[in-house]
C-alpha positions in Angstrom: 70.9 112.7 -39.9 74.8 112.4 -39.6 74.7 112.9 -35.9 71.9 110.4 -36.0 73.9 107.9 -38.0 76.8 108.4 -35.3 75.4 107.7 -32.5 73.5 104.4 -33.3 77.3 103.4 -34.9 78.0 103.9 -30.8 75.9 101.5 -29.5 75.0 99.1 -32.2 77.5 95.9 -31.6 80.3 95.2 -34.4 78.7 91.9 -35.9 78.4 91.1 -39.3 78.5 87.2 -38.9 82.0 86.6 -39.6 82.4 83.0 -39.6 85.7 81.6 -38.0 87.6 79.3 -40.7 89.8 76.3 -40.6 92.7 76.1 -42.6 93.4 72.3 -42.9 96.8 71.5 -44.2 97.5 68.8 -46.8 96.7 65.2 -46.0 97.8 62.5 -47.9 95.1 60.3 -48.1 92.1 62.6 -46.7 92.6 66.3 -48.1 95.7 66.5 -50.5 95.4 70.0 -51.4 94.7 71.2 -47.7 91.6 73.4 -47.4 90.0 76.5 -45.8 86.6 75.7 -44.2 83.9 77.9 -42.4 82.4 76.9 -39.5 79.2 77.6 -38.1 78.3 78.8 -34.6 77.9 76.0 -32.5 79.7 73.6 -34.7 82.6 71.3 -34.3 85.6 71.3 -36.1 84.3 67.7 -37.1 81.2 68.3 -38.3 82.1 71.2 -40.4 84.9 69.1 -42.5 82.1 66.5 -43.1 79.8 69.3 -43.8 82.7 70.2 -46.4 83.6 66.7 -47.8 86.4 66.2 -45.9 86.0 62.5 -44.5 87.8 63.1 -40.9 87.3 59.5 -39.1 84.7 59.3 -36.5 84.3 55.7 -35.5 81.9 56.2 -32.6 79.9 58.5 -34.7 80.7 62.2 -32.7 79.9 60.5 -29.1 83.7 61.4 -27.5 84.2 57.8 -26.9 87.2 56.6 -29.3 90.5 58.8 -30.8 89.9 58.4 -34.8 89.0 62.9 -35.1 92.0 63.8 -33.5 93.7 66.7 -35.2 96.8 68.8 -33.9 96.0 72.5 -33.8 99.0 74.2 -35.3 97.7 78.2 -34.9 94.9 79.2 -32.9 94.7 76.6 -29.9 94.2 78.8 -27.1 90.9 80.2 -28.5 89.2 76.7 -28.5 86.8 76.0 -25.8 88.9 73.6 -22.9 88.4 69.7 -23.5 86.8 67.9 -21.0 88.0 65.5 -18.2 86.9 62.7 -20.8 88.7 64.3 -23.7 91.6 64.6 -22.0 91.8 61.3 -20.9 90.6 59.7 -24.6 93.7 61.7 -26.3 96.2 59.7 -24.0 95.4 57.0 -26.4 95.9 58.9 -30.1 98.8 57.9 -32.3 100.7 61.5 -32.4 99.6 62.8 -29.9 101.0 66.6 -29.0 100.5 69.1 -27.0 97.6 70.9 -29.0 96.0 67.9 -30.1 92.4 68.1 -29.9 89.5 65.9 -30.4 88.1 67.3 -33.8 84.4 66.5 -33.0 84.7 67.8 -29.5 86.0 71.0 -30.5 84.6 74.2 -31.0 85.6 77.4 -32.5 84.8 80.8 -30.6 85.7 84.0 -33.1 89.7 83.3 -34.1 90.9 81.1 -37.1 92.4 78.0 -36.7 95.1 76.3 -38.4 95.2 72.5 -37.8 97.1 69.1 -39.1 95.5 65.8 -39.5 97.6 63.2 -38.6 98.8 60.8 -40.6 97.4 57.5 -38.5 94.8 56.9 -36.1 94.2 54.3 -33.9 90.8 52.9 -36.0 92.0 49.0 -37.9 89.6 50.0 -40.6 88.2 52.9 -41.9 84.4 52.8 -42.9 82.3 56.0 -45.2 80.2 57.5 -42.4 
C-alpha cells in the first residue's frame, strides 16, 4: 500500500488550489488599513478588490478604455500576464505613472503574490459607486 501511495505521489500534479493574493497597501481615501485579497483563476486584479469591497475606480466599467484602475505593482510585476498594445498606450495618460503600473482590470494573476499601491489621484473629475 506504501509503495502504492508513492508512486501515484509521482505522477499526481502538486495542486491544491492555492489562490494567488494581493496585498494592497494603505490608501487614504479607498482602503486605509491596506488589505490581503485572493484572487480567483481568471480574474482581474480589478474585479477581485470589488469582489472584496474595495471600490478601485473603473469609469468605463472594465472595457480598457480610460486610466481610473491603474495601480503600481510594487512586488510581483514580472509574473503578470504582458499588457496589451492598448494598455500600454491608455497608461501614457495615468497620473503617477511608473514603471510597473498596470491597468488593474486588465491584469491578471498567474501563481505568485502580488504586492501593489493605489495611487493617490486618477485622471476621473468625479468619482461615481459602480
Amino acid at each position: 500500500m506504501l509503495k502504492l501511495f508513492a508512486d501515484a505521489a509521482k505522477v499526481l500534479p502538486y495542486n491544491f488550489n492555492i489562490m494567488p493574493k494581493v496585498k494592497i497597501y494603505p490608501h487614504e481615501e479607498i482602503c486605509p488599513d491596506g488589505a490581503i485579497i485572493e484572487v480567483n483563476d481568471d480574474e482581474t486584479i480589478c474585479e477581485a478588490a470589488l469582489r472584496n469591497n474595495i471600490r478601485i475606480e473603473h469609469a468605463c466599467e472594465m472595457s480598457c478604455a480610460c486610466t481610473t484602475c491603474h495601480v503600481i505593482v510594487r512586488k510581483g510585476f514580472e509574473s503578470l500576464e504582458e499588457a496589451s498594445e492598448t494598455e500600454e498606450d491608455l497608461l501614457d495618460k495615468a497620473w503617477g505613472l511608473e514603471q510597473t503600473s498596470r491597468l488593474s482590470c486588465q491584469a491578471k494573476l498567474n501563481s505568485e503574490d502580488l504586492e501593489i499601491e493605489l495611487p493617490k489621484y486618477n485622471i476621473n473629475q468625479v468619482s461615481e459607486n459602480h
